[in-house]
TORKOL-4160 file (C-alpha; in steps of 0.2 Angstrom, whole numbers, padded with zeros to 4 digits, m for minus):
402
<pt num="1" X="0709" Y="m0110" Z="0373"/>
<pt num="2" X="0695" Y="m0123" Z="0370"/>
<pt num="3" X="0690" Y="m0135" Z="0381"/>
<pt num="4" X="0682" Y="m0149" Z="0373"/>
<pt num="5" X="0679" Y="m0166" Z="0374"/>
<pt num="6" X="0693" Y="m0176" Z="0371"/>
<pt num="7" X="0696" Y="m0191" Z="0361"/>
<pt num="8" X="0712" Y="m0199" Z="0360"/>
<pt num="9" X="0732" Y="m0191" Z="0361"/>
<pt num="10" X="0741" Y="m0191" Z="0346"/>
<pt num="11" X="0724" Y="m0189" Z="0335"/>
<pt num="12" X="0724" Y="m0191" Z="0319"/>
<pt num="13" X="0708" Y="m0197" Z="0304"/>
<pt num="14" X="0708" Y="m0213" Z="0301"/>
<pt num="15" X="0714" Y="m0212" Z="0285"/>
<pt num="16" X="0723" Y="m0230" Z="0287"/>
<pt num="17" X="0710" Y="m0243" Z="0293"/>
<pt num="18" X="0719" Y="m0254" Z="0287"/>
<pt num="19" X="0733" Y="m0252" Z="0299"/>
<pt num="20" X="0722" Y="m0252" Z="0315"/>
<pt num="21" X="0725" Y="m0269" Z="0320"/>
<pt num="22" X="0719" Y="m0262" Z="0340"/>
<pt num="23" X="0706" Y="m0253" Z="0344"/>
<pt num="24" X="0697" Y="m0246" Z="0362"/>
<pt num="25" X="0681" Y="m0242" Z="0362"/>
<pt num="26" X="0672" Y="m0230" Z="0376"/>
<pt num="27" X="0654" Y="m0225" Z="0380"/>
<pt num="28" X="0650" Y="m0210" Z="0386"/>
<pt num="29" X="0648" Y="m0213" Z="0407"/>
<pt num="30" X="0658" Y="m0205" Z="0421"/>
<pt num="31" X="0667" Y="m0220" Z="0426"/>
<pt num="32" X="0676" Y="m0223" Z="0411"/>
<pt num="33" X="0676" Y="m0243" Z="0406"/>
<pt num="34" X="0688" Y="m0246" Z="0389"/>
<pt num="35" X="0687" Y="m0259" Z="0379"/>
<pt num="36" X="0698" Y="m0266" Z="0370"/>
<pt num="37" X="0700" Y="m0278" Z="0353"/>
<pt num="38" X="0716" Y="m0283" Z="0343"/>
<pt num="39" X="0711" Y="m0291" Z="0325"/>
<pt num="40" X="0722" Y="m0305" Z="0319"/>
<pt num="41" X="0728" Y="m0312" Z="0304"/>
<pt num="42" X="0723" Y="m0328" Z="0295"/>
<pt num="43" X="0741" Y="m0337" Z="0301"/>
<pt num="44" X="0746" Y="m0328" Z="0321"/>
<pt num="45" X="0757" Y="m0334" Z="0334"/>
<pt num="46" X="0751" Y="m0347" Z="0348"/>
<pt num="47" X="0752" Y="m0332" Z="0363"/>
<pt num="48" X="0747" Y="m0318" Z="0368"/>
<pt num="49" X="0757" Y="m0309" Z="0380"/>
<pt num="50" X="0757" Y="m0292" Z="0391"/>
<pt num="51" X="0772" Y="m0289" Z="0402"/>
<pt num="52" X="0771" Y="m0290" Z="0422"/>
<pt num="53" X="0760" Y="m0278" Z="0430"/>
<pt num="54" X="0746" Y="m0276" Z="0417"/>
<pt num="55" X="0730" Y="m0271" Z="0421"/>
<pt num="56" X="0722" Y="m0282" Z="0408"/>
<pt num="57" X="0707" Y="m0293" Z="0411"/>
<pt num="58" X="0694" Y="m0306" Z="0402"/>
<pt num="59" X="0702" Y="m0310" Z="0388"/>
<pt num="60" X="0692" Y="m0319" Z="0377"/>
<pt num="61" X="0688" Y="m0324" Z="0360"/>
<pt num="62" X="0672" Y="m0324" Z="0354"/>
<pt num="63" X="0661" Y="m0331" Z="0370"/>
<pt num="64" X="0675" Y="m0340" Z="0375"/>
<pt num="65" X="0688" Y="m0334" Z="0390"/>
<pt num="66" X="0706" Y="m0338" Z="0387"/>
<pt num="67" X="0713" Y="m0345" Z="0403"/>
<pt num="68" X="0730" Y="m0335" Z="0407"/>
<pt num="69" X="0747" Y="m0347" Z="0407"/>
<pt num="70" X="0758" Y="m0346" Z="0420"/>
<pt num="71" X="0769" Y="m0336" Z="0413"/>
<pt num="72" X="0757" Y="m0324" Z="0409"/>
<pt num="73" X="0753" Y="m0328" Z="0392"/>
<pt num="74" X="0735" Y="m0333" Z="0384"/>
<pt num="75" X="0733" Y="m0346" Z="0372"/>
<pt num="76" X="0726" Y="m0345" Z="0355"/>
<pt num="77" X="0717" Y="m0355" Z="0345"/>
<pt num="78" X="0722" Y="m0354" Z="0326"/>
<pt num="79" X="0703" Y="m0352" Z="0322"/>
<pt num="80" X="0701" Y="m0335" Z="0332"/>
<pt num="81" X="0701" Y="m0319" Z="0322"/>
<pt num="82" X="0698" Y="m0304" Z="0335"/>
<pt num="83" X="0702" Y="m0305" Z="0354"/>
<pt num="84" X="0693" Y="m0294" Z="0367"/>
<pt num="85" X="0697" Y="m0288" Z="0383"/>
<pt num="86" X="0693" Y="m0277" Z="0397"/>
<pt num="87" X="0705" Y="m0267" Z="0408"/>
<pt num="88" X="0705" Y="m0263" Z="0426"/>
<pt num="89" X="0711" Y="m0243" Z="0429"/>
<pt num="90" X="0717" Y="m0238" Z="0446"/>
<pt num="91" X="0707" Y="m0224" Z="0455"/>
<pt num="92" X="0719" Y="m0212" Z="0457"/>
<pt num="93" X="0722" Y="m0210" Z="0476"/>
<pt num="94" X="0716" Y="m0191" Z="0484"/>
<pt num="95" X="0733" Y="m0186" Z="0484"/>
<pt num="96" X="0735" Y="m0186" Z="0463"/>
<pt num="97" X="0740" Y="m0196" Z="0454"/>
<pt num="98" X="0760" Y="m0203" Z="0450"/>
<pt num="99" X="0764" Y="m0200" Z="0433"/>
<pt num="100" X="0781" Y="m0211" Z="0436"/>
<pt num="101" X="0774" Y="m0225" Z="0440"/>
<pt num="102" X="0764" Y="m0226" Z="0421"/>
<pt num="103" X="0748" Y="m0234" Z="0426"/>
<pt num="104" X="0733" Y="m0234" Z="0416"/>
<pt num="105" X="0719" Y="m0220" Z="0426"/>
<pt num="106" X="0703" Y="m0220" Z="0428"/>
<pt num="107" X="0698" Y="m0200" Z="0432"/>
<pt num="108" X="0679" Y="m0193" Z="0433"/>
<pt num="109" X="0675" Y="m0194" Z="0416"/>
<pt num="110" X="0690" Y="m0198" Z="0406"/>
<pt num="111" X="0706" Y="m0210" Z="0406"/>
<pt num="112" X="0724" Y="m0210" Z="0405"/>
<pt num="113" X="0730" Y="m0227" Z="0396"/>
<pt num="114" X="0747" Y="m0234" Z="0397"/>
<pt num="115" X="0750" Y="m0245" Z="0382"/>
<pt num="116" X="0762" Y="m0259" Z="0390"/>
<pt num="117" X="0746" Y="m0260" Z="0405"/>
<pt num="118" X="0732" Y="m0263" Z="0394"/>
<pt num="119" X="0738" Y="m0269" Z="0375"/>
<pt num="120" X="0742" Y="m0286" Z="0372"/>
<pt num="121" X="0754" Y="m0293" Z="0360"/>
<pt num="122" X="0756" Y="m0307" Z="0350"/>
<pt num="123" X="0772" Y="m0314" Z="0352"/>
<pt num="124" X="0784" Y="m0314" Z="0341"/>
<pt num="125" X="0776" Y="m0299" Z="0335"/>
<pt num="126" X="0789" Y="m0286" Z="0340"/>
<pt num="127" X="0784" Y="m0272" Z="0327"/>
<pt num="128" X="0772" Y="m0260" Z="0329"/>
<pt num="129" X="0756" Y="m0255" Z="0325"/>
<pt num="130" X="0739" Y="m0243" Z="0328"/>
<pt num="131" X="0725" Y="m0241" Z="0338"/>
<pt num="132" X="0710" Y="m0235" Z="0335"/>
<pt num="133" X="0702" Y="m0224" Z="0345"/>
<pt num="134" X="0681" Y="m0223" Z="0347"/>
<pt num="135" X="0673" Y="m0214" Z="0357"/>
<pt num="136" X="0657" Y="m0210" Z="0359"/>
<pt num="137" X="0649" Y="m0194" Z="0351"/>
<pt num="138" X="0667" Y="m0190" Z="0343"/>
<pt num="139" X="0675" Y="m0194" Z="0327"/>
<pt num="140" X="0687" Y="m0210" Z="0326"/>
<pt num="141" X="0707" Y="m0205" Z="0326"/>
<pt num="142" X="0720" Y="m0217" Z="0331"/>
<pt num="143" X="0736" Y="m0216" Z="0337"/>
<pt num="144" X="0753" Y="m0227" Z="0338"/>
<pt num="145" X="0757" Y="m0244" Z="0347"/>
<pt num="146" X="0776" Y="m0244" Z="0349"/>
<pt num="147" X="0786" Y="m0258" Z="0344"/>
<pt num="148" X="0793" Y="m0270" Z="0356"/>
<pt num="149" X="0807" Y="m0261" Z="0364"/>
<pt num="150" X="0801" Y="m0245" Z="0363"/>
<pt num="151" X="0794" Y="m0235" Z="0375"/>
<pt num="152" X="0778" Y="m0234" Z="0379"/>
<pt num="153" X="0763" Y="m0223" Z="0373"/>
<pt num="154" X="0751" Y="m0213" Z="0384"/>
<pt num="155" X="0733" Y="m0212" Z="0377"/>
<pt num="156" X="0719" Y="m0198" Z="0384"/>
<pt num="157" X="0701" Y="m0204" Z="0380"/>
<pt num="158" X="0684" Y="m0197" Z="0386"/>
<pt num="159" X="0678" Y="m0181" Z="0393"/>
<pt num="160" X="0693" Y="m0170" Z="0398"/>
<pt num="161" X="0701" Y="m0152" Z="0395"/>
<pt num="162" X="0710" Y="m0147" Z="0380"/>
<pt num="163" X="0720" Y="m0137" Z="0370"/>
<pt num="164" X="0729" Y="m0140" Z="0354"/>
<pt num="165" X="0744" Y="m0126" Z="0349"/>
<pt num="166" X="0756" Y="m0129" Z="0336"/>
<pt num="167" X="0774" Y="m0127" Z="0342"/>
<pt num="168" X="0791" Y="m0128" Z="0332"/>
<pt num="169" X="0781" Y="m0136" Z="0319"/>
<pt num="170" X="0771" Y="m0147" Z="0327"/>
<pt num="171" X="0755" Y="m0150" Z="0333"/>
<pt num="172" X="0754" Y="m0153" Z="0352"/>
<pt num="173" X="0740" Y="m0159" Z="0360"/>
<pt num="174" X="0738" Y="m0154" Z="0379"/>
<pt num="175" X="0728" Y="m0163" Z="0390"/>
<pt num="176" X="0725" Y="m0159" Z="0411"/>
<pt num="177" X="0714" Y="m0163" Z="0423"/>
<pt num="178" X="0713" Y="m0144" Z="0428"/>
<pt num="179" X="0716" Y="m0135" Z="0411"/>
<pt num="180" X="0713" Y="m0118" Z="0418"/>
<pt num="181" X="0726" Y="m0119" Z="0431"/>
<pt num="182" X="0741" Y="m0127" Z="0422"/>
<pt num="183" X="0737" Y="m0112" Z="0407"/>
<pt num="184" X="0738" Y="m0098" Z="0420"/>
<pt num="185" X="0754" Y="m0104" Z="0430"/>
<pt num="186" X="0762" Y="m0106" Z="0410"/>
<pt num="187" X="0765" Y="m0123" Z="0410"/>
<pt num="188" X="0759" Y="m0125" Z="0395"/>
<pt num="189" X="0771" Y="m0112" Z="0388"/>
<pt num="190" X="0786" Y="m0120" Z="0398"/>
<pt num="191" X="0783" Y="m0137" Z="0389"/>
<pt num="192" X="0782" Y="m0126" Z="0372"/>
<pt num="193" X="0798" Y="m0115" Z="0377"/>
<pt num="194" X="0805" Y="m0134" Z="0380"/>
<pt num="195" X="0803" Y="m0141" Z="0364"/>
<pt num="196" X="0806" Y="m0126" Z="0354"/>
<pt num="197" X="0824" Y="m0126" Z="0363"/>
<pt num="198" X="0827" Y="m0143" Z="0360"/>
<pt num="199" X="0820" Y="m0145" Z="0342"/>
<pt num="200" X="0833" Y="m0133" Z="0336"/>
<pt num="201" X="0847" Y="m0144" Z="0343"/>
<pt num="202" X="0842" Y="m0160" Z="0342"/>
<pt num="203" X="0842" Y="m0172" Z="0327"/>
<pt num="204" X="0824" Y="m0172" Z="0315"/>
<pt num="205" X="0813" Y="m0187" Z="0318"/>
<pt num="206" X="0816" Y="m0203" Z="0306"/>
<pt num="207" X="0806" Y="m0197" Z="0289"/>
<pt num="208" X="0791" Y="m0207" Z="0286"/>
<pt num="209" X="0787" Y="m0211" Z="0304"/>
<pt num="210" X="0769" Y="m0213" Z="0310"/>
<pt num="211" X="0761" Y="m0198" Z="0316"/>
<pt num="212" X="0779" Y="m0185" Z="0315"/>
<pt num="213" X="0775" Y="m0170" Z="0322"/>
<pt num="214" X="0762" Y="m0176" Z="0332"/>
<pt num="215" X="0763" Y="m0174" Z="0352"/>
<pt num="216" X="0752" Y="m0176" Z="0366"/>
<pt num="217" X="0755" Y="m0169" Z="0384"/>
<pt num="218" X="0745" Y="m0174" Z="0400"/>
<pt num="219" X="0748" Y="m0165" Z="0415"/>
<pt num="220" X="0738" Y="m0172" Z="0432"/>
<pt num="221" X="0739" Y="m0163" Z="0450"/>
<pt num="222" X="0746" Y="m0170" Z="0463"/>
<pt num="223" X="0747" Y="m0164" Z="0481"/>
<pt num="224" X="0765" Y="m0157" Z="0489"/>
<pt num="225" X="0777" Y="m0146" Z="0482"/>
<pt num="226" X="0791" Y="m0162" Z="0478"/>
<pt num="227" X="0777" Y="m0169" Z="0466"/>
<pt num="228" X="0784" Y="m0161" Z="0451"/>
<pt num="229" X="0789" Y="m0178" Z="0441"/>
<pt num="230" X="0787" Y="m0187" Z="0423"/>
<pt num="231" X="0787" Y="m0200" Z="0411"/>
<pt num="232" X="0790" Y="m0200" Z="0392"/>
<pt num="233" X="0782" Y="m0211" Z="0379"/>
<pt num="234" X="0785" Y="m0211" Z="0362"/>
<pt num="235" X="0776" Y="m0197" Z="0357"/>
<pt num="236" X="0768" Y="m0193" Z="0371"/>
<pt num="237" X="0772" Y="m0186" Z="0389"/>
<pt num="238" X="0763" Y="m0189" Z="0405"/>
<pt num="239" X="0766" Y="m0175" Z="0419"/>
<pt num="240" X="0763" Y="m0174" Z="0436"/>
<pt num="241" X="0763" Y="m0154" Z="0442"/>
<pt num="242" X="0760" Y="m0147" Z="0460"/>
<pt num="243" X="0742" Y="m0145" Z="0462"/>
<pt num="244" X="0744" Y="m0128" Z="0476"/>
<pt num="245" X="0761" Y="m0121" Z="0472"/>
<pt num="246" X="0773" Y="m0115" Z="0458"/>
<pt num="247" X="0789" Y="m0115" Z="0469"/>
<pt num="248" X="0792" Y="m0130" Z="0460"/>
<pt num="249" X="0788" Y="m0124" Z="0441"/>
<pt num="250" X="0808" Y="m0120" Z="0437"/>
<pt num="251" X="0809" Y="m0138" Z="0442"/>
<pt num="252" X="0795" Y="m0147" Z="0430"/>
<pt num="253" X="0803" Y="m0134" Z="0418"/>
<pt num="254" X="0818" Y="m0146" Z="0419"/>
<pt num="255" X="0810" Y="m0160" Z="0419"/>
<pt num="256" X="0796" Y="m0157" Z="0405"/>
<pt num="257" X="0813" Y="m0154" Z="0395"/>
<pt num="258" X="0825" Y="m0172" Z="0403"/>
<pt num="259" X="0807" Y="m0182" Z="0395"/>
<pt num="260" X="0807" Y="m0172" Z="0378"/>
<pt num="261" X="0824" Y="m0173" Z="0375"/>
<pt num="262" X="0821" Y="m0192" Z="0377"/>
<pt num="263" X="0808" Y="m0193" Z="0366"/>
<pt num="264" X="0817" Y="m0181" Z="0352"/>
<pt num="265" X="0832" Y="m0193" Z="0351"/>
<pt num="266" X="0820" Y="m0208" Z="0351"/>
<pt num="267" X="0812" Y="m0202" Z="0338"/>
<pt num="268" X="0826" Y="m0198" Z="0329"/>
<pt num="269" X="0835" Y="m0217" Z="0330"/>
<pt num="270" X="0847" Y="m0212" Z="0340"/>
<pt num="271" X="0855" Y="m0226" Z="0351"/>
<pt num="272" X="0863" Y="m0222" Z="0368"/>
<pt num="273" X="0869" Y="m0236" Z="0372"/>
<pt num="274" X="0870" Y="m0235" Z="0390"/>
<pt num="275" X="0858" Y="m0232" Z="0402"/>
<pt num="276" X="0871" Y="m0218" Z="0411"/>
<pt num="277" X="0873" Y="m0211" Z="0393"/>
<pt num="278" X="0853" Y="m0211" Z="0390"/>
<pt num="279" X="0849" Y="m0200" Z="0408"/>
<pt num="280" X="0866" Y="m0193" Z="0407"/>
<pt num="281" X="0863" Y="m0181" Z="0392"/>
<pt num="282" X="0844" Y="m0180" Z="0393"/>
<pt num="283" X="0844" Y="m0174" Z="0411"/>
<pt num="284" X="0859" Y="m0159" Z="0407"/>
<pt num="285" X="0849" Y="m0153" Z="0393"/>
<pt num="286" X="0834" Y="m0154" Z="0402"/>
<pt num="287" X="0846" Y="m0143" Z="0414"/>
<pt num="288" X="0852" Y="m0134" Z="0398"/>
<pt num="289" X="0835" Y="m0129" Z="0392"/>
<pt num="290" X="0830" Y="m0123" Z="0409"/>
<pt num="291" X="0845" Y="m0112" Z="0409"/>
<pt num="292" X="0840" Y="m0102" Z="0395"/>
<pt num="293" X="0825" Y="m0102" Z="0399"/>
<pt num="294" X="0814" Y="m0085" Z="0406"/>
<pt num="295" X="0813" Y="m0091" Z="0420"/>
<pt num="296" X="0820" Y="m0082" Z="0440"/>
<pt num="297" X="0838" Y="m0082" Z="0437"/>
<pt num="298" X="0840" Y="m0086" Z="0458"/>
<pt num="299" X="0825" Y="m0102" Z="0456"/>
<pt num="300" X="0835" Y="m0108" Z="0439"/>
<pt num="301" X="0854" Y="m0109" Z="0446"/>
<pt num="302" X="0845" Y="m0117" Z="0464"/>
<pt num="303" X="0840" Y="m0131" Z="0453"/>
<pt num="304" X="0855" Y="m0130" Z="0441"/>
<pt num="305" X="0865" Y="m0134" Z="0457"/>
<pt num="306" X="0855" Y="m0147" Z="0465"/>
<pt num="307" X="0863" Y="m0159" Z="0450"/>
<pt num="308" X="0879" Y="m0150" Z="0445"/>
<pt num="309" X="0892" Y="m0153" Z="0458"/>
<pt num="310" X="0910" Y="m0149" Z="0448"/>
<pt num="311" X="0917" Y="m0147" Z="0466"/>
<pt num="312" X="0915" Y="m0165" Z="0470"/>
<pt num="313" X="0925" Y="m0181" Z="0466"/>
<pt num="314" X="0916" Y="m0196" Z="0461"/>
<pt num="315" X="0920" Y="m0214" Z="0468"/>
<pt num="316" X="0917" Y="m0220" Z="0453"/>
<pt num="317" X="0917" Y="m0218" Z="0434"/>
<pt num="318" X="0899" Y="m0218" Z="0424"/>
<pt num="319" X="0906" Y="m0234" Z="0415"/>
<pt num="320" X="0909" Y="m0242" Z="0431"/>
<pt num="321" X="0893" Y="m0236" Z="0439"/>
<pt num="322" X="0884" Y="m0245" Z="0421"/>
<pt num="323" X="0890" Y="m0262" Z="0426"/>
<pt num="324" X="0885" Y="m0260" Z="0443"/>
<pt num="325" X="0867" Y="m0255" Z="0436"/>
<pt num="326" X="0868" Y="m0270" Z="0424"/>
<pt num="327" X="0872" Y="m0283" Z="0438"/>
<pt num="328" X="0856" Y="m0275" Z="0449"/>
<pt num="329" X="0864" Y="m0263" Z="0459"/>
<pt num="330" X="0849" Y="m0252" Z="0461"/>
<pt num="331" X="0859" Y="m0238" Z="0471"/>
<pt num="332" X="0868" Y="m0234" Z="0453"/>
<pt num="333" X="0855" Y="m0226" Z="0444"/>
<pt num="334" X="0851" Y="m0209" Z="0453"/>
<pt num="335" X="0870" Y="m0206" Z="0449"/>
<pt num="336" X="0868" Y="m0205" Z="0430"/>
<pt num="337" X="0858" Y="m0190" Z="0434"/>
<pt num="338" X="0871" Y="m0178" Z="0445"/>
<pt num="339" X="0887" Y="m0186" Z="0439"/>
<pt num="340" X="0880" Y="m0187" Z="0422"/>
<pt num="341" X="0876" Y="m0171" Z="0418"/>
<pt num="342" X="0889" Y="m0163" Z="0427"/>
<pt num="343" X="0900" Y="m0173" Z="0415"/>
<pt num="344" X="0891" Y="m0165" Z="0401"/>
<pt num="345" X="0890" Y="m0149" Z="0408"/>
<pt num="346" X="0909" Y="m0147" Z="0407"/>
<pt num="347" X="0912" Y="m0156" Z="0392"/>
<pt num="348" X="0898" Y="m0145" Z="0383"/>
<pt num="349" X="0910" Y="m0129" Z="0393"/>
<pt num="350" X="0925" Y="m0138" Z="0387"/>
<pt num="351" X="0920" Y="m0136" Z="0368"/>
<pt num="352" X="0915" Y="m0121" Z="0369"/>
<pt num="353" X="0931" Y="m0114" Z="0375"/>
<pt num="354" X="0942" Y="m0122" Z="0362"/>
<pt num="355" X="0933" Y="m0117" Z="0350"/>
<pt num="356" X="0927" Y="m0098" Z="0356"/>
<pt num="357" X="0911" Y="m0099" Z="0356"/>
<pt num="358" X="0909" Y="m0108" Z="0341"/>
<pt num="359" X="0906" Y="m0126" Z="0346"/>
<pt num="360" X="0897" Y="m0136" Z="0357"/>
<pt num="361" X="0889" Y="m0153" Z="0363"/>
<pt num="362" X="0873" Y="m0148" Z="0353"/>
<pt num="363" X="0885" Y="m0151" Z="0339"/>
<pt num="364" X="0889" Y="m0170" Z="0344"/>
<pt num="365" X="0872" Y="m0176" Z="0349"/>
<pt num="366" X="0869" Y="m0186" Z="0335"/>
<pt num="367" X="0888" Y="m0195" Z="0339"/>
<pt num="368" X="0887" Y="m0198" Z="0357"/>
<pt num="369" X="0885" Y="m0218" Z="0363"/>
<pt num="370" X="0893" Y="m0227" Z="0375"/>
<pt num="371" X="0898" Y="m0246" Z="0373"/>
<pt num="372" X="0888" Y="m0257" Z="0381"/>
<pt num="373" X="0899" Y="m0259" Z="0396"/>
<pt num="374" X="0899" Y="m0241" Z="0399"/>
<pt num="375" X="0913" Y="m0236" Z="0389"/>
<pt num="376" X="0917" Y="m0222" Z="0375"/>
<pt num="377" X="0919" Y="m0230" Z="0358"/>
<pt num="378" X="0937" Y="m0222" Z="0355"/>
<pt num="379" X="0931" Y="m0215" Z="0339"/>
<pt num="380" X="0920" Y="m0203" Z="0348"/>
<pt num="381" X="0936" Y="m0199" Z="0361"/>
<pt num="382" X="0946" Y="m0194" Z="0345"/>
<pt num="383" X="0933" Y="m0183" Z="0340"/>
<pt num="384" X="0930" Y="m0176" Z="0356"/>
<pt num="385" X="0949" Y="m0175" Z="0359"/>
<pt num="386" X="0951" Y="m0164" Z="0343"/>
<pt num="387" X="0938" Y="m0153" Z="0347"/>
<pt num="388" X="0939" Y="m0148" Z="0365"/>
<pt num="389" X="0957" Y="m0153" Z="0368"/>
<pt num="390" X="0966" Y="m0159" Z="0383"/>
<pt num="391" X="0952" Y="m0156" Z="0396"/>
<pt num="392" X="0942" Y="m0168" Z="0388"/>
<pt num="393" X="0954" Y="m0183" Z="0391"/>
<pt num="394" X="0956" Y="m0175" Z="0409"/>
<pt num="395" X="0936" Y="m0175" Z="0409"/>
<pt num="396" X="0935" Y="m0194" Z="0405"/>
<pt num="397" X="0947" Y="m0200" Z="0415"/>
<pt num="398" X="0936" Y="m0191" Z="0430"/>
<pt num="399" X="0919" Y="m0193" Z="0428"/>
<pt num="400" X="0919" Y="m0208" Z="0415"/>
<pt num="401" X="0934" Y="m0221" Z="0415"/>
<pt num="402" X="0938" Y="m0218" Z="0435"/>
């Protein structure tokens, strides 16, 4: 294990400069203080933009401030050709950090970036792009801006702890505020048992795609034993673990695995559709994953049933439950979760019965996407139907169509 100074999260050299449209710069100080520029072309748009809640400040070109519109877009002149900002990172409060939350972190030394806090984009710019990464006393790498639409990336710049180790092919990049700890409680090796699961089930990333098979992984404390949470970016993951216990560690398991299987299917192309389809399937094989993993049988079926509920009856079908979500029913979500993967739970038992052991839902992933409004396309129910019989219409008509 090294511990090094860290320089960015999906690193890699600058062997495309050209491409590095973005770039953050940091000194070497304890209270970390990025700065950002974006290069632009000889013909750009009129805006810049940043969605809501972005920590970005002092946008200016040349000497000159852009005022900020009241939509929350700058105006450009057509003469400017480099924009500057600042941004301003949240102290994390005493209690740790809240990974889910995707705020861009100051911490003693270091930072956690967000992009979609502290990246503008031009508008009408949806594609992506890179950002280089310089900081002070280490070699220039740079890392991914995701398109618009896409998640979001997490960046690690300045002096942390970590580790690189080279798992199911790739290179994975882990980065912690307490290094030591997360390695002797095996987190580390959790997230690698993880993706070593899923990457032999899941589709393989779109070929050609910037920085494939590169991976970054932050993990930050945070006090109490329900703190065990996380959030997925593009190639990256940001983790919160509990900072005094493992009772919870079976749980992160899980979770490490719902955020990877996320990102795997993302970087694959593949489309859920729906947003109950989306946490449906990657929270059951996060469930999945943690199944098989080594971990206390008693810990891994507690968890196991605290989503899994085949005993009970839902009041309403996942398509259903998608409209609801869509119209701002906020009470909908949490449902794709336990309905969700209880759905795939016995669908993925279903197949394997029919066809003894043979078949499974690891061998539809690639096929499964729901309609907009929630619904199966009927091509995938045929193929379904044929493989897993008449429990899968009796499943559907349950936990889907009801």
């Amino acid at each position: 294990m090294r511990l090094p100074l860290i320089a960015a999260c999906l690193c890699g050299p600058l062997s495309h400069p050209a491409l590095a449209a973005y770039t953050v710069s940091l000194e070497d100080s304890p209270h970390p203080a990025p700065r950002f520029s974006l290069d632009l072309p000889d013909r750009h748009g009129e805006f810049l933009e940043a969605p809501a809640g972005a920590q970005i400040a002092n946008v200016r070109c040349g000497h000159s401030l852009l005022p900020k519109q009241s939509d929350g877009r700058w105006r450009l002149s057509q003469a400017c050709r480099q924009v500057r900002w600042e941004a301003t990172l949240n102290t994390p409060p005493p209690e740790g950090p809240d990974a889910s939350a995707q705020q861009s972190l100051a911490l003693p030394g270091w930072a956690v970036l967000t992009s979609s806090t502290v990246l503008l984009r031009e508008s009408g710019k949806p594609e992506g792009s890179i950002l280089a990464i310089r900081v002070a006393g280490k070699p220039d790498t740079q890392a991914y801006v995701p398109a618009t639409g896409e998640a979001p990336e997490f960046y690690a710049i300045g002096k942390g702890q970590e580790t690189i180790r080279q798992v199911a092919g790739w290179q994975v990049r882990y980065v912690a505020d307490d290094l030591t700890r997360v390695a002797a409680r095996g987190l580390l090796d959790h997230h690698a048992e993880a993706l070593t699961a899923l990457r032999r089930v899941f589709p393989p990333p779109r070929p050609n795609a910037p920085f494939s098979g590169q991976l970054l992984v932050t993990l930050l404390g945070r006090d109490g034993a329900s703190s065990a949470n996380g959030a997925g970016g593009m190639r990256s993951l940001l983790v919160n673990y509990p900072r005094d216990t493992a009772e919870r560690d079976t749980f992160l398991l899980a979770i490490l695995a719902h955020e990877q299987s996320h990102q795997l299917l993302a970087l694959a192309g593949v489309s859920m559709g729906s947003a109950w389809m989306s946490e449906g399937l990657a929270h059951y094989y996060g469930l999945k994953t943690m199944r098989q993993s080594r971990q206390p049988q008693a810990e891994k079926d507690k968890v196991w049933q605290l989503f899994v509920k085949p005993e009970r009856t839902p009041a309403q079908g996942l398509a259903r439950l998608e409209r609801r979500h869509r119209e701002g029913d906020k009470s909908a979500y949490p449902l794709f979760y336990s309905q969700g993967a209880t759905f795939f739970a016995l669908l993925d038992q279903a197949l394997q019965d029919a066809s003894q052991g043979r078949r499974s839902l690891d061998d539809f992933i690639a096929q499964l996407r729901a309609e907009p409004d929630g619904s199966l396309p009927d091509s995938l129910r045929a193929e379904l139907r044929a493989a897993g019989g008449a429990r899968v219409d009796a499943l559907l008509a349950r936990y889907v169509d009801a």
